[in-house]
C-alpha positions, 0 to 999 in steps of 0.5 A: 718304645725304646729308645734308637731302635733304628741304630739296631740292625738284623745279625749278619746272616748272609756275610761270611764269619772270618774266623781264624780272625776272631779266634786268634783275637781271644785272649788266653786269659777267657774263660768260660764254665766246663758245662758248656763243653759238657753241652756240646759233648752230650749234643754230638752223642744225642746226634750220633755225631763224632766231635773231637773233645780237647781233653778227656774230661771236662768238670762243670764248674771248672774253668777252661780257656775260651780259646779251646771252646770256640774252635770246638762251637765251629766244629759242632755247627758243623757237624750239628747243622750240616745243612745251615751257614756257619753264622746259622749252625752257631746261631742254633747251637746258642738257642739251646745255652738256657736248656744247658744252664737248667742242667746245673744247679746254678741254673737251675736255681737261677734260671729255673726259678724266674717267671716271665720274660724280663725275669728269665732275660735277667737270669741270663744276663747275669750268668754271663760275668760268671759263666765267661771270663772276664765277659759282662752282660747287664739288661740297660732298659725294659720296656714291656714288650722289649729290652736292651742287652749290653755284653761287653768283653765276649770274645767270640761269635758275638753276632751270631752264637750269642744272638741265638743265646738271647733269642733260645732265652726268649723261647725258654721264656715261653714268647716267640720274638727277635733279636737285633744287634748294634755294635759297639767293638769287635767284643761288645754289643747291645742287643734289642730283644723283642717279643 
């Protein structure tokens, strides 16, 4: 059993997401890899759904400021997930950040090669640093049926677009599970992944 499991506590689904807060907050110098724009884009043309790209063309393994990214996720829940809160069409929109990894090489190789759960969350865990800039994100403690998570330096949607990111990898791994949250700051959490 890991250890405190108490002090970890669902995401805050129900509590409205301040976000002009969090994106005036995001440094200018965040980055985060062109593929994950390239996502959003090829999400909207599977839905048949217009959403406004800030530049004409994005390059996967070029970088990009976080502070055009961000607004971008808010505006794809929205279109995406009519029907669902904020927190939830984020939520969602994360759920499929392995499926847009595995459509890169790197991901592919990295990713597409781990088996079994710990190795799949490792995977991901360490596309973080370099993904997103100048994000961390490191597996503190595996247990067999349950891991810890540290991200620190994310600077946007951290209790909901990155939980469905943890919770989309569990899937990808092939197990149906939870995720749970215990802040540490505005950009830096643990989270509980169980299965």
């Amino acid at each position: 059993m890991i250890d405190s499991v108490q002090s970890f506590v669902e995401p805050p689904w129900d509590e409205p997401l301040e976000v002009e807060r969090v994106l005036s907050q995001i440094p200018e110098s965040a980055s985060i890899a062109g593929m994950f724009f390239l996502a959003l884009a090829i999400g909207a043309e599977r839905r048949q759904v217009a959403l406004a790209m800030p530049r004409p063309r994005y390059v996967p393994f070029s970088f990009y400021p976080v502070r055009e990214f961000a607004p971008l996720l808010v505006a794809g829940a929205g279109v995406f997930h009519p029907h669902s809160s904020l927190r939830q069409g984020l939520r969602r929109i994360g759920n499929v950040a392995p499926e847009a990894f595995l459509s890169s090489t790197l991901g592919r190789v990295t990713l597409g090669a781990s088996e079994g759960v710990h190795a799949t969350v490792s995977a991901i865990a360490k596309t973080y640093a370099i993904n997103t800039r100048p994000s961390r994100c490191a597996v503190t403690k595996a247990e067999p049926r349950s891991m810890i998570v540290a991200l620190d330096d994310v600077w946007y949607f951290l209790d909901s677009h990155h939980v469905g990111v943890f919770e989309g990898t569990l899937e990808h791994a092939g197990v149906s599970g939870r995720v749970r949250i215990r802040r540490r700051s505005e950009t830096a959490a643990d989270f509980l992944l169980e299965w």
